[in-house]
C-alpha positions as CSV (number, residue, x, y, z in Angstrom):
1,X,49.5,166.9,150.3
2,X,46.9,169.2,149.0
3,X,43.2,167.0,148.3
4,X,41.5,167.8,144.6
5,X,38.1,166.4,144.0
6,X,37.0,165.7,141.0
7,X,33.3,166.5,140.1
8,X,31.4,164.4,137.4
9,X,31.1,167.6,135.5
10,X,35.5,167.5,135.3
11,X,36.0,170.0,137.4
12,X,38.8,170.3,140.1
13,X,38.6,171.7,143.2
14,X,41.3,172.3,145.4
15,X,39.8,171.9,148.9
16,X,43.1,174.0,151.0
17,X,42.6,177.1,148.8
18,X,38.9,176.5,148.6
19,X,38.3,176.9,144.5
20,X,38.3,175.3,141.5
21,X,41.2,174.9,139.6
22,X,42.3,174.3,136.2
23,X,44.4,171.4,135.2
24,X,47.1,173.9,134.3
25,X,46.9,175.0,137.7
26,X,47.0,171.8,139.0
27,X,50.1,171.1,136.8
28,X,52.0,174.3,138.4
29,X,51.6,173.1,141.4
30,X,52.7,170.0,141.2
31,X,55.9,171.3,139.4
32,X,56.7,173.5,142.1
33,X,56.8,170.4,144.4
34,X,53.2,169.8,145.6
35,X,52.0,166.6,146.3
36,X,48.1,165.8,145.3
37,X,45.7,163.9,145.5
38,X,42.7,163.3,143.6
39,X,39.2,161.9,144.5
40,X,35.9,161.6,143.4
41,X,33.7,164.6,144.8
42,X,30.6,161.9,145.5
43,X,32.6,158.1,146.1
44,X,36.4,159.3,147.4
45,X,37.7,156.8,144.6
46,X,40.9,157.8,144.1
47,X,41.7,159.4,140.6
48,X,45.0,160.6,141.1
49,X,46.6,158.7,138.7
50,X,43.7,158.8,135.9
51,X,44.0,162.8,136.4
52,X,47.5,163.0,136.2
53,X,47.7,160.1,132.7
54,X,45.2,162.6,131.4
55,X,46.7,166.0,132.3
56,X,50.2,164.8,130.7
57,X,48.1,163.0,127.3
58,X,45.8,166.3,126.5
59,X,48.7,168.5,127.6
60,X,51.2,170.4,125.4
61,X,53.5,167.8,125.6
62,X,50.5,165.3,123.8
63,X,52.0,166.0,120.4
64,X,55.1,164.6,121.3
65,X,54.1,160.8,121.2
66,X,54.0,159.6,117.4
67,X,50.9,158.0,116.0
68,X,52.1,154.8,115.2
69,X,54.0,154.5,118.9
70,X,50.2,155.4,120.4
71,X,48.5,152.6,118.1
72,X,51.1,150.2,119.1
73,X,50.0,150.9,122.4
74,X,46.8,150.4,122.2
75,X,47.5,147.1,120.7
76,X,49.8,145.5,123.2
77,X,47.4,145.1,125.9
78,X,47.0,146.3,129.3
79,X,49.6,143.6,130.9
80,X,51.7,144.6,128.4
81,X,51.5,148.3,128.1
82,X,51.7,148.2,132.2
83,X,54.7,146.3,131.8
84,X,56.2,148.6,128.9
85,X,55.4,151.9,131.1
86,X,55.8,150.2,134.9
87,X,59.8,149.1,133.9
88,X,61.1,150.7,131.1
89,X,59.5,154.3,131.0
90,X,60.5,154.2,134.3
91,X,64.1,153.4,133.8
92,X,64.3,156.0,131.3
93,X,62.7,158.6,132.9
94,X,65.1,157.7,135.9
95,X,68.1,157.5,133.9
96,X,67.4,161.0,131.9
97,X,67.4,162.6,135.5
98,X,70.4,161.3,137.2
99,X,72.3,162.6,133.6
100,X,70.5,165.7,133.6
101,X,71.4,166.4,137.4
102,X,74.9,165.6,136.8
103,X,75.0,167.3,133.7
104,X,74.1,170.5,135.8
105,X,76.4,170.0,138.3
106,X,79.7,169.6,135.9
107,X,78.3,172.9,134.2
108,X,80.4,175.2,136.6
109,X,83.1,172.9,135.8
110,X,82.8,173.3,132.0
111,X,84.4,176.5,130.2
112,X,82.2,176.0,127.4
113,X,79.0,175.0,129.3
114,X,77.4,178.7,129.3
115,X,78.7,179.1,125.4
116,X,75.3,179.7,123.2
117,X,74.3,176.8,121.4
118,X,75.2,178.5,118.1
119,X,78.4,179.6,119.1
120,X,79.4,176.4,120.1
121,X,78.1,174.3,117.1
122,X,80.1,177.2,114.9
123,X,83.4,176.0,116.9
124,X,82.5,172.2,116.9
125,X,82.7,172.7,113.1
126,X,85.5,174.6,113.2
127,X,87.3,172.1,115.5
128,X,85.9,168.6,113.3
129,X,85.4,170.7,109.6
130,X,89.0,172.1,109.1
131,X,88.9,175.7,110.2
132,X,85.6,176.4,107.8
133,X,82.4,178.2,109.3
134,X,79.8,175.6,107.2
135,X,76.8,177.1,109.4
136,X,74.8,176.8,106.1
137,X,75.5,173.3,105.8
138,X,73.6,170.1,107.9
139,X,74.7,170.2,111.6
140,X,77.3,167.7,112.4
141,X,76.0,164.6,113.1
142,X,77.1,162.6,116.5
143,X,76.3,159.5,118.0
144,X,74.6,159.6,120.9
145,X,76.6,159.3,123.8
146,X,76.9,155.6,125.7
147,X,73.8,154.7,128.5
148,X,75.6,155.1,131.7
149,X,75.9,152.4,134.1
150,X,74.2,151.8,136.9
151,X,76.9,153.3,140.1
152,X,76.6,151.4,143.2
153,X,76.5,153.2,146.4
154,X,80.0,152.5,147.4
155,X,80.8,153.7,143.7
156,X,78.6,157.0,144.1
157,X,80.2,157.9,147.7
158,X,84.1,157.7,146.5
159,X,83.0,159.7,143.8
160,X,81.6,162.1,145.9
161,X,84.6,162.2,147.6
162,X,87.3,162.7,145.0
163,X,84.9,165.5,143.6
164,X,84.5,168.0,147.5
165,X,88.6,167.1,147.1
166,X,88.7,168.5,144.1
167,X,86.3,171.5,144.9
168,X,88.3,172.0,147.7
169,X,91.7,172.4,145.6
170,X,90.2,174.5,142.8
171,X,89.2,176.5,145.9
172,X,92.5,177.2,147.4
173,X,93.8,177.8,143.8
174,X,91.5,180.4,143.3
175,X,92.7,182.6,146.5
């Protein structure tokens, strides 16, 4: 757990390495698996959540939350908005992960996983446009896949199973 404190001027200093840091350095830490905390340099109120709210809303990322979505927001309240971020940002955040992660993990499974992303949309059209190569045209529109649902644990630990079975016979295959 490395300890920031945070000075009334906004600077961070990261007491282990003994410096000040930026919050991009901060960030780079924490995204290669640091934990931190964050207090005030005079009170030891803790501002690790504040910090980290602020890092990701004046990051690069910022740009990416609409307008409109941040005024509606603002006008829902605090119970509100908590409840908004505490269940369903949550959720999603959660759920974008466990596809992500298993997305990942059928990639050495898929022929077609380490295609270029060009490449492939030139053969979904040939595939769904007759034969034709429309790469001028719109990209093909495709719904977005179904939200998966939730695995239980059982569910999770047979599936684990079949797949180290099936690893195991693609294995002996391959020899």
């Amino acid at each position: 757990m490395i300890l920031v404190k945070k000075y009334p001027n906004r600077r961070l200093y990261d007491t282990d390495a003994s410096r000040y840091l930026t919050h991009d350095e901060l960030a780079a830490k924490i995204r290669r698996g640091s934990d931190v905390r964050v207090v005030d340099a005079k009170t030891n109120e803790d501002l690790t959540q504040a910090t980290l709210t602020q890092m990701i809303l004046e990051g690069p990322s910022a740009h990416l939350l609409p307008v409109p979505l941040l005024t509606q927001l603002v006008r829902m309240g605090d119970d509100a908005l908590a409840e908004f971020f505490g269940r369903y940002v949550g959720l999603a955040l959660e759920l974008y992960v466990h596809a992500k992660q298993g997305a990942q993990s059928a990639s050495s499974w898929n022929p077609l996983a380490q295609v270029p992303l060009s490449m492939g949309q030139t053969l979904a059209r040939m595939w769904l446009g007759g034969g034709q190569d429309t790469s001028a045209q719109a990209p093909i529109a495709t719904p977005p896949p179904p939200a998966p649902a939730a695995a239980t644990p059982s569910e999770l630990a047979a599936l684990r199973k079949e797949l180290d079975a099936l690893k195991k016979k693609v294995g002996r295959k391959r020899r």
